[in-house]
VEXNUGU-25981 format. One record per residue: z negated, x negated, y negated of N, C-alpha, C in turn. Coordinates in steps of 0.001 Angstrom, whole numbers, padded with zeros to 6 digits, always signed. Atoms other than C-alpha are relative to their C-alpha. Layout:
residues N
ZXYZXYZXY;...
***
This chain:
residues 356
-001324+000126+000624-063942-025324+010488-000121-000823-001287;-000131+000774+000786-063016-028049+007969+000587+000722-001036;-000583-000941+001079-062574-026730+004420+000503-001349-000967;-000371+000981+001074-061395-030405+003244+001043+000150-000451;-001138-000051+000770-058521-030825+000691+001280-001214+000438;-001186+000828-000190-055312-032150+002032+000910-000617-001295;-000478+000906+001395-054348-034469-001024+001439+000248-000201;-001225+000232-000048-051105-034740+000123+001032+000772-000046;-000489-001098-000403-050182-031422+001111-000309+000707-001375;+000096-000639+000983-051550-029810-002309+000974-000812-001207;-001305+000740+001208-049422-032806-004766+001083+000893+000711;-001516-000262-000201-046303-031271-002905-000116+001289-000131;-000145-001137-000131-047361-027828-003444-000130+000021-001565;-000177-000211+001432-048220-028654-006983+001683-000387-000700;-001184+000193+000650-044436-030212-007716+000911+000914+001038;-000995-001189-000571-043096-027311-005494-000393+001056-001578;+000263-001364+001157-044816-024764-008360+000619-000448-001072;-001129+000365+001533-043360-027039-011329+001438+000267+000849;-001231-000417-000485-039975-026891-009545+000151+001361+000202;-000688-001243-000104-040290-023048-009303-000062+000413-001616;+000266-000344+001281-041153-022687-012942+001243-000568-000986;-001362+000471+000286-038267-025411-014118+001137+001212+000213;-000858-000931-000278-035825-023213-011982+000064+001514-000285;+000009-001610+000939-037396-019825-013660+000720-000178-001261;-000323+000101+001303-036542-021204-016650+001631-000409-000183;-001940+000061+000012-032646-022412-015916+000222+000899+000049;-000979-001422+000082-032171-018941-014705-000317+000585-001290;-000144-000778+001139-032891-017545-017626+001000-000414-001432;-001021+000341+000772-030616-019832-019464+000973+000410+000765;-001338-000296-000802-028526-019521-017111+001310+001795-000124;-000028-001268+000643-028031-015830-017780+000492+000415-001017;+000142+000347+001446-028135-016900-021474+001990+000037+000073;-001000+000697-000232-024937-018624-020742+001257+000970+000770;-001236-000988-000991-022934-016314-018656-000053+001489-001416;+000174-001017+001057-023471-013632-021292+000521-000494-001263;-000518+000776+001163-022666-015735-023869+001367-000786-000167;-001072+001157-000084-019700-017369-022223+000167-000878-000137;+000040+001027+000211-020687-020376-022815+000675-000890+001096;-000658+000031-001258-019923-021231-019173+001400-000035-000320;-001201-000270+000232-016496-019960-019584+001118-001436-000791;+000088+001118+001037-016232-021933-022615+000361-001627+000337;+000297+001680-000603-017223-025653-021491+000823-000111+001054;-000839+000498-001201-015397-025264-018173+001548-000308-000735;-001320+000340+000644-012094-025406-020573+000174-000745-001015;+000151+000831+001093-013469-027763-022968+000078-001634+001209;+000064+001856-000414-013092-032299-022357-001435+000297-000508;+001147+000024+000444-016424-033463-023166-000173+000096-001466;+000556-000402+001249-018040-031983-026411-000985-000355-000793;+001265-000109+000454-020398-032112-028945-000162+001741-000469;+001099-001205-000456-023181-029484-029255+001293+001189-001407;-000685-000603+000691-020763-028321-032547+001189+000653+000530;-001481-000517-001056-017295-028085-030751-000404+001208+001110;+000350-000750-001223-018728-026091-028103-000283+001297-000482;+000481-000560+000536-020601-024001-030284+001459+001158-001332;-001494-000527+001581-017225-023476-033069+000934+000643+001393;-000979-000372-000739-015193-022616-029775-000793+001156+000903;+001186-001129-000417-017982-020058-028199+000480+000809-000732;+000244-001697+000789-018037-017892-031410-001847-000240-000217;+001690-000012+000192-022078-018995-031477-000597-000937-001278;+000797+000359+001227-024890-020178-033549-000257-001551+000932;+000135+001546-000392-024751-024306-033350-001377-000317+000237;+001528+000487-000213-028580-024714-033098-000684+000811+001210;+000523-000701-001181-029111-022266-030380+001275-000351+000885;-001252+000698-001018-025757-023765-028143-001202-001327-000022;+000624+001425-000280-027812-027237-028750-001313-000146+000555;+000933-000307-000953-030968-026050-027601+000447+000835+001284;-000232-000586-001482-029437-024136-024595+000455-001220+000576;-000489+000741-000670-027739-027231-023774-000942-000918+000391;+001600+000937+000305-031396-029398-024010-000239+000543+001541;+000117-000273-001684-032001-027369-020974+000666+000064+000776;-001103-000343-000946-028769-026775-019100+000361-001871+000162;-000051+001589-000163-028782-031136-019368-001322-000541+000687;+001252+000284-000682-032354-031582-018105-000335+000611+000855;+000503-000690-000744-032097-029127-015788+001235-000195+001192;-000693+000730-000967-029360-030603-013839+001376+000803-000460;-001596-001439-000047-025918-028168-014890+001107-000200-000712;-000780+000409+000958-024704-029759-017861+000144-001465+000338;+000082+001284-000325-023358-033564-017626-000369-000217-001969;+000043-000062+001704-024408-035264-021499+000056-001670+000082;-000019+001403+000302-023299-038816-022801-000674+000196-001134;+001002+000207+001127-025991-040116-025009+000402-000145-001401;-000577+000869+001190-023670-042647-027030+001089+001177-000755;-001577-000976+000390-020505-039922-027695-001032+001028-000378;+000308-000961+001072-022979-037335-028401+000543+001537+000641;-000729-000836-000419-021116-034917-026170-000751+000686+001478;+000315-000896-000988-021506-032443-023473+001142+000340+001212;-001485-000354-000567-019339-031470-020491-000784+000758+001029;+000559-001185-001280-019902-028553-017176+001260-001077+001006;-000129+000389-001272-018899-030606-013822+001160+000855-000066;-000818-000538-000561-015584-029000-012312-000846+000769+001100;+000805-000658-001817-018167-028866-008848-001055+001031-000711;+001533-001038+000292-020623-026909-011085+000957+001694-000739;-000403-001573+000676-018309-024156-012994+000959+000709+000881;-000554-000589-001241-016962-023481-009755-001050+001309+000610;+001005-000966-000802-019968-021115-009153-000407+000279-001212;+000844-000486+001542-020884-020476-013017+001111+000444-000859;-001149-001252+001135-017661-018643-014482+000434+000898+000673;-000515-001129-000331-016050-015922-014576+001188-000407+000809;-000668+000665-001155-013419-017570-012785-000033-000569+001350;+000321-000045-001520-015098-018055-009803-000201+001209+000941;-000266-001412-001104-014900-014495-008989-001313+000574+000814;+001831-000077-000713-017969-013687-006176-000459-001303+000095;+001019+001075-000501-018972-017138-006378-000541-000107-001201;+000156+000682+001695-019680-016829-010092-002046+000229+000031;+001526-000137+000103-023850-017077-009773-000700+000143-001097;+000192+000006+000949-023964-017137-013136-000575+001460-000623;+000130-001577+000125-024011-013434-013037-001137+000838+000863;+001067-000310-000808-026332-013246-010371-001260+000003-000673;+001622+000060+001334-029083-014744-013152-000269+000473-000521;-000135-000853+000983-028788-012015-015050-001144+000955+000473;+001534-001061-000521-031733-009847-012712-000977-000601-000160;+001633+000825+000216-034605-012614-013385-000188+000761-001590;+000878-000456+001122-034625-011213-017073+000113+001310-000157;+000304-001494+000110-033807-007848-016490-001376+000605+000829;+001095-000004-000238-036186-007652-013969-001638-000550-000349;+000689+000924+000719-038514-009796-015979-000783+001437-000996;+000787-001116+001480-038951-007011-018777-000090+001296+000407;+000570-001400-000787-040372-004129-016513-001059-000506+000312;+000754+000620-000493-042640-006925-015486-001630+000772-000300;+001153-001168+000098-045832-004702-017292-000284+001081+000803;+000445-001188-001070-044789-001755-015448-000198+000266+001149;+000000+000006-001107-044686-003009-012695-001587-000135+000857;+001520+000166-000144-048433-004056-012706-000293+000884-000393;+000533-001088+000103-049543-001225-013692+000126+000547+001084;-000368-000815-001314-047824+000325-010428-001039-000684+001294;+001042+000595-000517-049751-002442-008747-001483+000581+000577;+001319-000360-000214-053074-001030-009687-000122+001514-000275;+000128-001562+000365-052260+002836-010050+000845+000223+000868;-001009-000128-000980-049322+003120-007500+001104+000717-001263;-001291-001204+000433-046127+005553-008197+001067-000854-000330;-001289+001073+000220-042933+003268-009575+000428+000259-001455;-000921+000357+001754-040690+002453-013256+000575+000896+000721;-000698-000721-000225-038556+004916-013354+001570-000597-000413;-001571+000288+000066-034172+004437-013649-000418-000637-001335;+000078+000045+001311-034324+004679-016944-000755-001411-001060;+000850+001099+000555-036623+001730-017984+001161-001366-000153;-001405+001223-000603-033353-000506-016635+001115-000048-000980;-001440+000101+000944-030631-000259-019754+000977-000380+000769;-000745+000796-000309-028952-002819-018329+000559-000481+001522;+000044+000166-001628-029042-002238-014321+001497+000372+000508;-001383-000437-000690-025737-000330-014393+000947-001008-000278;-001113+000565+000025-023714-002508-015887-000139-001374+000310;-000439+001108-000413-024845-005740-014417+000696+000146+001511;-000691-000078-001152-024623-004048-011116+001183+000448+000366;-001865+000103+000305-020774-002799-012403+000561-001522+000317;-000688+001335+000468-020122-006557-013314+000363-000387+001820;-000125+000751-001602-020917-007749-009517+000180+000590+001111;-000622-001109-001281-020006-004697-007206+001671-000015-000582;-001045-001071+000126-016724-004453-009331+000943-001327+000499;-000697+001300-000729-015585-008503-008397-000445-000021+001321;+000108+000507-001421-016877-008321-005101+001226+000960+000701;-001113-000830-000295-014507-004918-004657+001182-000447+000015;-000915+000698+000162-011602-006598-006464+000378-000622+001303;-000635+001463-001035-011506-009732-004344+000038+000316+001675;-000149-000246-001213-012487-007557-001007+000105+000727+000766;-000103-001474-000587-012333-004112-000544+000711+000309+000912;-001316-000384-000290-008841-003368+000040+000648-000647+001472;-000195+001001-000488-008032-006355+001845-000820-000607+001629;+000807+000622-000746-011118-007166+003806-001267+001009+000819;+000935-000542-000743-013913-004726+003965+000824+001471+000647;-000823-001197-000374-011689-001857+004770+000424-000186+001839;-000548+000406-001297-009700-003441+007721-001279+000067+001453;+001490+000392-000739-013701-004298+009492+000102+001348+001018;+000232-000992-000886-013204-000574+011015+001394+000581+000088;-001393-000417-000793-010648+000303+013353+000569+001028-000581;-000316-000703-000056-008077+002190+012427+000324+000667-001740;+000538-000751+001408-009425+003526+008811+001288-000165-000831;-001086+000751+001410-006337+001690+006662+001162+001119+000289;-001330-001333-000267-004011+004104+008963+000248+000690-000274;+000674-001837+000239-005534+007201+008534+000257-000177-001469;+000183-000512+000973-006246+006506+005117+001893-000091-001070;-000964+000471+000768-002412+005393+004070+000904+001733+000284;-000449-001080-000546-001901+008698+006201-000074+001290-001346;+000773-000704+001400-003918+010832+003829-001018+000792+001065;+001595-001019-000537-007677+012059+004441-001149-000054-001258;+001373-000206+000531-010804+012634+002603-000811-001017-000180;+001078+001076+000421-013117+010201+001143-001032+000402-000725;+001109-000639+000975-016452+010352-000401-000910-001377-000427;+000919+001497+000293-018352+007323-002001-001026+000677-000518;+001025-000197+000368-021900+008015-002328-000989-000921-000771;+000254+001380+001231-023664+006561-005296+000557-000668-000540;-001279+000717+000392-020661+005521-006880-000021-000659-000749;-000097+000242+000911-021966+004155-009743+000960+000231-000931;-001183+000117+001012-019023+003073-012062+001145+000683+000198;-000722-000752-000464-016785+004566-009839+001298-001211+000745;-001130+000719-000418-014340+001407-008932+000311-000518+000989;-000322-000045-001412-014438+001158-005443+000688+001376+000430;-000723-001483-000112-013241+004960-005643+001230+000218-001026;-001456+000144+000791-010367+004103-008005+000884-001245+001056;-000868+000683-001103-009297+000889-005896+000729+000506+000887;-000635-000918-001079-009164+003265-002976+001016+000663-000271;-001224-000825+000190-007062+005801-004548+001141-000758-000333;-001538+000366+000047-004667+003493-006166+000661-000711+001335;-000647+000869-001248-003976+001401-002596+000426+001485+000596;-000424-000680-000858-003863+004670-000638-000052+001834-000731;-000624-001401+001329-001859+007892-002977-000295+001539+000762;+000202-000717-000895-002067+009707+000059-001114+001098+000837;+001281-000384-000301-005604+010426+000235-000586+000193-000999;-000114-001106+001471-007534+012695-002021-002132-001043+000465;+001908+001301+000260-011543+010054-003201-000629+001100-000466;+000939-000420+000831-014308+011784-004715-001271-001027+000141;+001360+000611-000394-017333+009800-006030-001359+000914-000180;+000874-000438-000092-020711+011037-005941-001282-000729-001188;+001302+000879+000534-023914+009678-008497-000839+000991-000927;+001219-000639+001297-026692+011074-010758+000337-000666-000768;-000479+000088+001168-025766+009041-013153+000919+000627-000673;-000860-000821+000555-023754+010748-015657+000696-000814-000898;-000623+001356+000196-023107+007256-017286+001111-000868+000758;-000628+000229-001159-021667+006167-014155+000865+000599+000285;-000417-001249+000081-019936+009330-013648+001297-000763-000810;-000834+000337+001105-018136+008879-017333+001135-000891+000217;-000438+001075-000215-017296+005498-016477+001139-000332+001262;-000764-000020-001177-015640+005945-013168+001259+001267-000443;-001315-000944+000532-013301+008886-014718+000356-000597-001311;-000619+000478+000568-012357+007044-017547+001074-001301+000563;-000678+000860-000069-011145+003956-015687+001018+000510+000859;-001331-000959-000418-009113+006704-013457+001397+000314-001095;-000989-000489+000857-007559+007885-016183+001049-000963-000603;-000887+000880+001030-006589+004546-017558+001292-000704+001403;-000589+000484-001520-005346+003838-013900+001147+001399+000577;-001585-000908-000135-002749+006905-013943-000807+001134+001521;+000200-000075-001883-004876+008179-010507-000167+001852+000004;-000280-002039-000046-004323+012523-009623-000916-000094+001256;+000780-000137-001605-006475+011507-006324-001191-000612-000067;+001758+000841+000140-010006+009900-007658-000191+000903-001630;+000635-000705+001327-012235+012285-009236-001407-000023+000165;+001953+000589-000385-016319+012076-009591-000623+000961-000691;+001108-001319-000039-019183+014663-009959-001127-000464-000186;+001590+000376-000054-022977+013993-010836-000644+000897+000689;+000520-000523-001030-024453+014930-008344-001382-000930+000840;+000707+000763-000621-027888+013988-006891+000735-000072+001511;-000584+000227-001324-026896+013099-003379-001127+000070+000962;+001191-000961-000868-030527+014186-001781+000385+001387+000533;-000625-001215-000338-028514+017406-001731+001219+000542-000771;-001211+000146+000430-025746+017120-001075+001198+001080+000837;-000089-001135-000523-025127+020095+001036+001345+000584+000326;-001584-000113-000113-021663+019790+002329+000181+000287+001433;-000536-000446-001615-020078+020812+005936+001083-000420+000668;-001783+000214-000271-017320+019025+007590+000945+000176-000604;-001005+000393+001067-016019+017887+004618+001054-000982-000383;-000414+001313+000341-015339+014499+004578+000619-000644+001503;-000246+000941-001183-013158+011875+007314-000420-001361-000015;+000395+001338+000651-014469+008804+005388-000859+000270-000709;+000769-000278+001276-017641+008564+003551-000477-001274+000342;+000325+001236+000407-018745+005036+001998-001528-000256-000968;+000791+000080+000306-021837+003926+000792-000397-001802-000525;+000061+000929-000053-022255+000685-000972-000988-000514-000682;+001401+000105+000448-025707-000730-001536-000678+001028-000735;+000740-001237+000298-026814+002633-002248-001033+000439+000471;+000789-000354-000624-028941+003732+000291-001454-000347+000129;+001170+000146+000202-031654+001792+000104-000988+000256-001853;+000193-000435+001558-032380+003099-003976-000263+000845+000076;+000451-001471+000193-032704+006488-002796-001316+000017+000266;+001443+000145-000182-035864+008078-003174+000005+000962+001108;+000097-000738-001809-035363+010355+000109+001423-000427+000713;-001609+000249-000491-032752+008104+001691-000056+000790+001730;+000046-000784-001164-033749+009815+005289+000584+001451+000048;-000830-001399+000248-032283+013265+003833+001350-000313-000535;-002050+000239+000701-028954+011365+001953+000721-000418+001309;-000393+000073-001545-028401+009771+005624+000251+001460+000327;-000067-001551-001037-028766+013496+007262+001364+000736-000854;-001695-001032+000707-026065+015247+004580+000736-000852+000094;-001357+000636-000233-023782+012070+005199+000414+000463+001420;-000659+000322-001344-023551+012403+008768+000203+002129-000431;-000990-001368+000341-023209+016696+007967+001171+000146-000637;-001073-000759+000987-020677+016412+005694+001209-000734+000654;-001064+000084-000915-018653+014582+008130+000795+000312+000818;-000751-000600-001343-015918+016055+010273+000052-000590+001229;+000286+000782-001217-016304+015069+013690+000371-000867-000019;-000626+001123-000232-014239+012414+013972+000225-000652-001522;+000762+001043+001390-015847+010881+010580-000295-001082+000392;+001063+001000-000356-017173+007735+009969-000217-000249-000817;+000374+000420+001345-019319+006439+007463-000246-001872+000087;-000402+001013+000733-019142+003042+005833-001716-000593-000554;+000458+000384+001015-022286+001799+004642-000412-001498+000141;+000323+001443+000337-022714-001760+003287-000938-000278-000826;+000881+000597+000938-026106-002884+002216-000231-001325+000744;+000385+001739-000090-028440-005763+002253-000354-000424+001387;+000078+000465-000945-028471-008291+004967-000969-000884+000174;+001188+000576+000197-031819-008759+006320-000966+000640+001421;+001101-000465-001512-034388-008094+009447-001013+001214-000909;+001062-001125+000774-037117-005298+008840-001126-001312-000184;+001276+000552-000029-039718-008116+009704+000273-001079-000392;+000176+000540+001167-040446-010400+007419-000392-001783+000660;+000332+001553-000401-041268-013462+009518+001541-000428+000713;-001923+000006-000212-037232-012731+010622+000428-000822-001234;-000391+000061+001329-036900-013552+006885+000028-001192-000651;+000501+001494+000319-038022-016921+006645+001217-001135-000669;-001009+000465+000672-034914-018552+006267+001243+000881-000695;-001006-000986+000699-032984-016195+004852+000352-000021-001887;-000830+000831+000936-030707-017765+001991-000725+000395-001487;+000369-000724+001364-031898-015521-001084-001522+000708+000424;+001494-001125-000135-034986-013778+000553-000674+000257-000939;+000943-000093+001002-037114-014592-002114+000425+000815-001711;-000685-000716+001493-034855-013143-004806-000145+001089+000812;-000742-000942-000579-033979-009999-002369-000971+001228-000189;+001146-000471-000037-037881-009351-002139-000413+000283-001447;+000063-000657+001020-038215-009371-005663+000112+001049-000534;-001178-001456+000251-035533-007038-006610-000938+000927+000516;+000305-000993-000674-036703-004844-004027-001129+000669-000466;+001225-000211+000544-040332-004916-005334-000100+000425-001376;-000646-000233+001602-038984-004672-009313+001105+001148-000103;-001164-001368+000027-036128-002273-008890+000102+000508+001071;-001066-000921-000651-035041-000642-005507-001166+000502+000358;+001255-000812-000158-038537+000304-003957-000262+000641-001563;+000340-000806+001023-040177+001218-007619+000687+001105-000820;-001116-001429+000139-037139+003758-008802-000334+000520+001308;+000377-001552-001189-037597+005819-005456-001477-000058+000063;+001119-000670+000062-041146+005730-005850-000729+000694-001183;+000031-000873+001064-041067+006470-009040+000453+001713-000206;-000276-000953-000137-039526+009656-007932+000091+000881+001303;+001072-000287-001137-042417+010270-005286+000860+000073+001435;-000956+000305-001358-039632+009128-002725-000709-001022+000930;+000485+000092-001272-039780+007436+000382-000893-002217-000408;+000129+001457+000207-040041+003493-001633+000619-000855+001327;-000705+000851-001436-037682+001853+001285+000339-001520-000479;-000357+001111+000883-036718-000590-000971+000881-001075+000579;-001368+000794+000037-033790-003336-000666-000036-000761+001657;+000287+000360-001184-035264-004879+002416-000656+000378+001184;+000134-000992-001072-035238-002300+004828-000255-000526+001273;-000736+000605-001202-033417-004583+007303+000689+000924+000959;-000711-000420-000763-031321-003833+010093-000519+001034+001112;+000687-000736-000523-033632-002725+012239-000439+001415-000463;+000266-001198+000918-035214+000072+010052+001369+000867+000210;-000915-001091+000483-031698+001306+009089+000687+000116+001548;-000246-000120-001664-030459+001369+013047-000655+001169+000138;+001027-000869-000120-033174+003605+013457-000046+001454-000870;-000063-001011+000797-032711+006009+010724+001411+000599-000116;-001741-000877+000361-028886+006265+010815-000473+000133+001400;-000040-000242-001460-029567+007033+015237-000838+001758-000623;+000506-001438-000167-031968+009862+013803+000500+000767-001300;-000676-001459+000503-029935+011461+011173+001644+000474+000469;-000500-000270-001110-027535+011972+014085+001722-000714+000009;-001207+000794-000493-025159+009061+014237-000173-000817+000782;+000385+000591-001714-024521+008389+018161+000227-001528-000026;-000377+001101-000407-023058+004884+017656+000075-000510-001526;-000043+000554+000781-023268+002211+015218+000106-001506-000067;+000012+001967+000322-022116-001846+014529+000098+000037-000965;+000411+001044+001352-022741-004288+012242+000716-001061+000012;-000903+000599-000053-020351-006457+011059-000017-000846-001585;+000259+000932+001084-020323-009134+008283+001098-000797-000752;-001099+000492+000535-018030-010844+006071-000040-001430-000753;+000693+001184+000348-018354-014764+005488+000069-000079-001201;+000301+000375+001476-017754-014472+001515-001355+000797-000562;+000594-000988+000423-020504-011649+001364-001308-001078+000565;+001305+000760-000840-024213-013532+001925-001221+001237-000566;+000354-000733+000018-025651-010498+000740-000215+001182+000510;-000070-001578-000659-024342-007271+002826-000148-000743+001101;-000383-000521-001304-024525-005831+006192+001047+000970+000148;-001286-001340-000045-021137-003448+007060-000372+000712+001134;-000302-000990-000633-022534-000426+008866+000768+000760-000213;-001442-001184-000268-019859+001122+010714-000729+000970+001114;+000346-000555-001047-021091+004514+012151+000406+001012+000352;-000651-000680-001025-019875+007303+014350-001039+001601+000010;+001050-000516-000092-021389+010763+014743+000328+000057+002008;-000508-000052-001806-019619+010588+018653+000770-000851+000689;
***
């Protein structure tokens, strides 16, 4: 076997590694920028200088002019030399403001540095096993508020709801709901205010989360969305629920094989549960092209595996895939189950499942 050096094949692997290091480094402006509104900002500004931009931000002019050094060399910003000025593309702040709603990616950049600064503990887990625990994350709830609460907005009601027969009827009728892992709580306020008729409860250990989801009730007038901290490992309910929802939750738990088993118990027969996570094969050579993989695997490896193993759980982590979870919702005894997708979502899968 030939152990010679393909010249050609290693230059393109060396300006593949600068090109992943460049693009580490936009996202982290990038991030910069969405946090800062800068984004926001520029998309409603003519072309600027680094001052104007900076006096209409609310920021510090020497750190706007170095963010812009990179957001211009890094392809995002347009910059005339002679004028001195700056401007954001129309085609580019179409996916980098808050005005783009779920296309705003800007917000998406925001896990390279959160996940970034666990980066120690994570090596350590490396060479000692066990996982970071919640807590290490400040900032996990409320980025994952920011981007569960526009993807809800723009599709809940409207879109992911309709995906299973029937449900919009029933629920305008009035029945039982249960969102598990509710975080913030605003997929369980949406619900209640569209349908008055039907009595929500959310579910989370957080007690942050919790807070947060009964305050924005309250500010929302709602007598039918109320929320409990509650681990949801035991959750020890009986033909309780006609609707129970689950939205990228499941794979975070650290015994999601026992939160599966009390969803499908706490369902009344003619239940169905709802859950929408990530969209992805179990096997990994499935994965190859798969749009974000390489972010998905991260995550998974930085936050959703290391929290459940941190709390000597099962570590299932974000990229379960379809397969896997097929398999685990069939054995915590739901007879029937599809999968169903939604072309603005490039992230979920919509299991819809049945216990009969």
């Amino acid at each position: 076997m030939s152990n010679a050096l393909d010249q050609s094949k290693s230059d393109a692997f060396a300006d593949q590694m600068v090109g992943v290091l460049n693009n580490g480094a936009i996202a982290l402006m990038t991030s910069i920028g969405h946090q800062t509104g800068l984004f926001d900002t520029m998309a409603g500004l003519s072309p600027s200088t680094s001052e104007r931009i900076a006096e209409a931000a609310g920021l510090n002019e020497r750190y706007v002019r170095e963010w812009l050094g990179a957001m211009v060399t890094g392809g995002i910003v347009n910059h005339d030399p002679v004028e001195q000025t700056y401007s954001l593309p129309a085609e580019h702040s179409a996916w980098l403001t808050r005005a783009a709603g779920t296309d705003n990616l800007a917000q998406q950049a925001q896990y390279i540095p959160l996940l970034g600064s666990v980066e120690q503990g994570i090596i350590e887990c490396f060479h000692n096993g066990g996982g970071v625990p919640y807590s290490a994350y400040p900032r996990f709830q409320q980025v994952m508020a920011e981007e569960s609460g526009a993807i809800h907005d723009a599709t809940l009601i409207d879109t992911t709801l309709p995906l299973i027969p029937d449900i919009v009827e029933r629920l305008q009728i009035g029945i039982d709901v249960a969102d598990i892992g509710c975080g913030s709580g605003h997929a369980i306020n949406l619900m209640a205010q569209a349908f008055p008729n039907s009595q929500f409860i959310g579910y989370d250990f957080s007690q942050e989360g919790v807070a947060v989801g009964r305050e924005e009730a309250e500010r929302m007038r709602l007598s039918n969305a109320r929320f409990e901290a509650r681990d949801v490992e035991n959750l020890d309910l009986s033909g309780q629920y006609d609707f129970i929802t689950a939205f990228d939750a499941i794979h975070d738990q650290a015994q999601p094989t026992k939160v599966l088993q009390g969803i499908a118990h706490a369902l009344r027969p003619e239940g169905i549960f709802l859950m929408v996570d990530i969209a992805a094969s179990s096997n990994v050579a499935e994965n190859l092209d798969h749009v974000i993989g390489p972010l998905m695997y991260t995550v998974s490896c930085m936050h959703c595996m290391t929290v459940s193993l941190a709390l000597d759980g099962e570590g299932l982590g974000a990229m379960w895939g379809e397969q896997k979870a097929r398999q685990m919702l069939a054995e915590a005894g739901f007879a029937y189950v599809s999968v169903k997708r939604i072309d603005s979502d490039i992230f979920n899968y919509y299991y819809i499942a049945t216990k009969g």
